[in-house]
N, C-alpha and C positions, 0 to 999 in steps of 0.2 A: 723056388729060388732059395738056393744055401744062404745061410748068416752072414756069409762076407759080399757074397752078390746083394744080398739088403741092406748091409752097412752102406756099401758104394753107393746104393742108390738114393740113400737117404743124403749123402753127403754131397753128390752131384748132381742131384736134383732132374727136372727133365731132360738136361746135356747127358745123362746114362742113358738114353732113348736109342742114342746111336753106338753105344758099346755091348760088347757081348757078355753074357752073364759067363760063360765057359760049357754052360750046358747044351750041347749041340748047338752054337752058334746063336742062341736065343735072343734077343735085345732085352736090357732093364727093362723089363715093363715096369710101370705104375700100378697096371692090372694085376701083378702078383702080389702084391702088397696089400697086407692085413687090413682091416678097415680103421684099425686103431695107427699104423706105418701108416696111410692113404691121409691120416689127420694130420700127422705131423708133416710129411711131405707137403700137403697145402698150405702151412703154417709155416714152414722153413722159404717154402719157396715165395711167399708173401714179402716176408721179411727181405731175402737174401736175392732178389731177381733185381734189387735196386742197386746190388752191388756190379751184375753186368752192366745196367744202365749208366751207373757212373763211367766204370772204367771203359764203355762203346767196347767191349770187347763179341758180344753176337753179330755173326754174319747177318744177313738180309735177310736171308729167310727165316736164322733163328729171331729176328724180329720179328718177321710176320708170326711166327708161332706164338711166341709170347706177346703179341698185341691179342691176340685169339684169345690165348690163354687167359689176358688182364680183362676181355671181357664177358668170359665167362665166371671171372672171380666172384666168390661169393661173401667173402671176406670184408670187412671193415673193422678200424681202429677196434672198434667196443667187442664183434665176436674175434677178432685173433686174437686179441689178450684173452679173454675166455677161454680160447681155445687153449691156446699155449701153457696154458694154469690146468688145463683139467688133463693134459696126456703126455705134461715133460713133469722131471721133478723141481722141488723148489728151485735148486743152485740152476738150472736151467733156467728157470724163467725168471730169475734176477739176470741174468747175461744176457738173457735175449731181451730182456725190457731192455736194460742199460744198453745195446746197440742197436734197438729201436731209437731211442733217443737220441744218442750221441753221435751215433755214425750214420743214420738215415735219416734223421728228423721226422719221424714218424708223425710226429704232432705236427705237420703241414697240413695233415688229413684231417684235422680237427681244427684248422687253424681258417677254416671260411664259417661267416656266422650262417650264411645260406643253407653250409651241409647239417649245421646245429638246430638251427629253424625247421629241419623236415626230421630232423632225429626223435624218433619215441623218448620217452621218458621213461627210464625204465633203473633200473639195479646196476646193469652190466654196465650202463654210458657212464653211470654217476660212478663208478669203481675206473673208469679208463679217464676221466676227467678226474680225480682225483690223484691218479697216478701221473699223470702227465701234466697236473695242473701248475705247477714252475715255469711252463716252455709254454703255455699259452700265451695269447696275446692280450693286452690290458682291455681290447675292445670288445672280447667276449666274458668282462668280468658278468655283466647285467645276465646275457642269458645262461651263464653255467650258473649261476644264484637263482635264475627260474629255473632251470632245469633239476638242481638238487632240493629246492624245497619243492617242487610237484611229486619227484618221489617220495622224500621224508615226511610229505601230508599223506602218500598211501600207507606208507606201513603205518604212521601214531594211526592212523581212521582205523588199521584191524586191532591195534593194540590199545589204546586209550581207556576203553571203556572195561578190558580186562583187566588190565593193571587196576585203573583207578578200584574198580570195584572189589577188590584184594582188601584196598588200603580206605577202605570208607570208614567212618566212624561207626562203630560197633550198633547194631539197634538194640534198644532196650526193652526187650519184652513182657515187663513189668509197669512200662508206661506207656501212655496212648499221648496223642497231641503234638505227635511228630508235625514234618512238612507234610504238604499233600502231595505226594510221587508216588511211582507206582512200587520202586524199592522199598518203602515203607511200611507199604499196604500191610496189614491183620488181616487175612483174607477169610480165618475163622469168625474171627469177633464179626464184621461186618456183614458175610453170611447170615450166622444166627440172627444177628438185630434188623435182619429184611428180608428175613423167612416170611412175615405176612404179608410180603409186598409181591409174593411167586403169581404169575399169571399164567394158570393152566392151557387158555385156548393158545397161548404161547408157548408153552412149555419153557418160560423163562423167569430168571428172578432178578426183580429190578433194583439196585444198588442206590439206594439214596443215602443211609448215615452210612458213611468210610471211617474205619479204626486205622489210625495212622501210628505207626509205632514212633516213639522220640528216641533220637541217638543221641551218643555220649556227646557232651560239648571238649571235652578236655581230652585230649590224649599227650601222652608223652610220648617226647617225638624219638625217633629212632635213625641211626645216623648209619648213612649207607657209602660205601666209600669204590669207586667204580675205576680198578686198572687196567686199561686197553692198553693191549702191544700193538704198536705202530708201522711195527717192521713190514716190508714190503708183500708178502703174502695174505695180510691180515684187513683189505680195505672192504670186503663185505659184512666181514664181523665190527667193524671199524663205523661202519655207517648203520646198521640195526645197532648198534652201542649209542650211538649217538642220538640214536632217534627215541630210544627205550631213556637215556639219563633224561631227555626233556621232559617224558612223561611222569619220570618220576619228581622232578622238578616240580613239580605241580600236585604232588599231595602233601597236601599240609603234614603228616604224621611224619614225613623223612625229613630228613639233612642233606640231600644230595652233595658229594664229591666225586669229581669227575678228575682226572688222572689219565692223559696219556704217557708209554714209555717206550725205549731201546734201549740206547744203554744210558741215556740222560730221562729225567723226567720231566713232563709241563704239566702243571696246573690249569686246566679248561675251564672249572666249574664255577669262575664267570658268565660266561659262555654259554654253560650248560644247557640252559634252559633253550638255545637257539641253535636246533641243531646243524644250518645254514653254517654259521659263522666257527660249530664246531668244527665240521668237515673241514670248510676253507684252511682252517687255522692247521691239520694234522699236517703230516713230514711224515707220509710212507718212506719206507727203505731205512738200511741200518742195520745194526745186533739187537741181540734183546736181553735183557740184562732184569729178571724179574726180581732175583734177590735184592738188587738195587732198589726198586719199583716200591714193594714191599718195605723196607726198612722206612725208607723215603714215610709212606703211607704210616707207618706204625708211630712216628714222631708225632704226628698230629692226632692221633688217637686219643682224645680225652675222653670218654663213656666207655669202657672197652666191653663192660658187659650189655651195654644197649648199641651196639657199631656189626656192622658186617661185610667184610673187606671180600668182595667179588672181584676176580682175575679172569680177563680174556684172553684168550695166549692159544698160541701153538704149543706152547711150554716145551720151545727148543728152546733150550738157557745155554748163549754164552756168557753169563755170569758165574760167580763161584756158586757148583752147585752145594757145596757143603755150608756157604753164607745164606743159601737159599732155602737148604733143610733149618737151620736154626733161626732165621726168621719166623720161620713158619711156624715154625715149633714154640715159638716164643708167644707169637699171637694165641693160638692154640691155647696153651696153659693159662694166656692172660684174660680167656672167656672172651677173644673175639669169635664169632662166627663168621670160619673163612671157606668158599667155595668157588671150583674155577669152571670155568664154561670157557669147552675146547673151541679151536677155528672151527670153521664150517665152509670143504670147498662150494663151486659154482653148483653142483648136484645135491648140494645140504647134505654133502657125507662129511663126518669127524673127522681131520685129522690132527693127529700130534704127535708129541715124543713120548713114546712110550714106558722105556727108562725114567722118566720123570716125573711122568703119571704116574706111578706103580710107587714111585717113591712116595709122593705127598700124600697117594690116598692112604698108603700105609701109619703117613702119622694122623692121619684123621681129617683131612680134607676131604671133602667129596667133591668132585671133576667128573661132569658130564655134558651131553651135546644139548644144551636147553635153550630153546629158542624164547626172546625176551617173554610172551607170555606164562613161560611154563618156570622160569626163572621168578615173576609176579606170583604165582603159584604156592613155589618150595619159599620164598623168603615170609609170605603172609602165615603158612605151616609152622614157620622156623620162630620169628618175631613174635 
């Protein structure tokens, strides 16, 4: 199939079935189509078969075809947004959301609590319920509130206990008399002091005194200041941000501030700590405006050399970029510790603007793909 017989085909969707490609009288197949063209063709014609249904413009039989076709579909709300995200680019898949919504009511498909009742709980639902969560109905407030804390209790359960344990109080290995846990343990001192307790026909050595190390009671706390882009492409990085500020929420040594933005900014870190009522509260879609984000963020900066102002971004800035370079630059010189953690699409691959990566790490940011525990990691390194 030539380039222009594939455009066509993409554009008229199964109705090319019955036109000719020009290549010896051939028909558009579907079949010649790449597997990556074969994706989006499912996903266009998902979307766009409701535009024959409105206008009754299929004959009889192109209704029987497309009854066939509707029930072979494999498609639902949660994978064709997935889908559409991982094989159009951005400016696509805001257009196609936006006439998802607007012009097909796509959220009718979400809008029985029945179909929500048998829906998995998963990443992908809580990112299509989150996007489309305005055009829901009041009566599905209860189960999308079950639905997004069953996921936000999976990810804190893998991350909780890395994070936290980053951010424990120091142990003191010059004193014993700690608590009795097992992160405490001396496992030397204790050893030694039940060396004559070994039972040979066991070949084992029975631990009765425990050397418990004591941790510091005081730390100074360290203030972390967390700005999520909002913007429509950003709701998985959006919902691990939100599930990571809870956790952090909860060690005593931080200050959590939580910050989402576009081209305006909200203050969450109220909130924070509940990452339920974070979600609810975001406003996918919009510009992104990070210089704004940032200045916003730097006003309230009282510690500057105990603060560390973390950005999640696609870092496309329609903001001024050159307001953006001297923010940055200004934190920078003022001993904040600032670092951005790129989007991450539906395949946990990077992506961003690259022009403005290349900028910021040049004045001395560092910007990388770090998932919330490895993020716990670089900042216990850094602090």
């Amino acid at each position: 199939m030539n380039e222009a017989a594939r455009r066509w085909r993409l554009i008229l969707g199964p109705d090319a079935n019955n036109l000719s490609s020009g290549q010896q009288g051939n028909p558009l197949s579907k079949s010649d189509l790449s597997d990556t063209d074969m994706a989006r063709d499912e996903a266009l014609d998902f979307l766009y078969r409701r535009e024959y249904e409105t206008r009754q413009r299929a004959t009889a039989q192109d209704s029987l075809e497309r009854q066939a076709s509707t029930q072979r579909e494999s498609l639902t709300a949660a994978s064709w947004l997935k889908q559409v995200r991982r094989i159009f680019p951005k400016t696509v898949v805001n257009e196609l959301q936006k006439q998802a919504i607007d012009r097909y009511q796509l959220t009718q498909l979400l809008s029985d609590p029945e179909v929500l009742s048998k829906a998995t709980p998963n990443i992908d639902l809580v990112e299509t319920l989150l996007t489309f969560k305005n055009h829901l109905s009041p009566e599905l407030t209860v189960q999308v509130k079950q639905i997004i804390n069953h996921v936000a209790n999976q990810i804190a359960e893998r991350l909780a206990q890395k994070i936290e344990s980053h951010f424990a109080p120091k142990r003191l290995r010059s004193q014993h008399g700690g608590r009795a846990q097992l992160n405490n343990l001396d496992w030397a001192t204790s050893i030694r002091r039940n060396l004559k307790n070994y039972q040979p026909e066991y070949d084992s050595l029975i631990l009765q005194q425990l050397a418990f190390y004591k941790r510091s009671e005081q730390q100074v706390p360290w203030y972390l200041y967390i700005l999520v882009d909002q913007s429509g492409s950003m709701a998985r990085s959006i919902i691990q941000s939100a599930v990571m500020a809870s956790i952090f929420c909860q060690v005593h040594s931080l200050r959590t501030q939580l910050y989402f933005f576009d081209t305006e900014v909200v203050d969450m870190s109220e909130v924070a700590s509940n990452p339920v009522d974070t979600l609810l509260a975001c406003q996918l879609g919009g510009g992104t405006d990070i210089a704004n984000a940032v200045e916003y963020t730097a006003a309230r900066i009282t510690q500057p050399q105990r603060s560390s102002v973390i950005i999640v971004s696609d870092f496309e800035e329609y903001g001024s970029i050159t307001n953006l370079k001297y923010q940055i630059s200004k934190l920078i010189e003022g001993q904040v510790t600032v670092i951005g953690i790129t989007a991450l699409d539906n395949e946990c691959v990077p992506y961003f603007d690259e022009n403005i990566v290349d900028m910021l790490t040049s004045l001395g940011m560092p910007i990388g793909a770090m998932t919330p525990d490895q993020l716990a990691s670089w900042l216990a390194e850094n602090i």
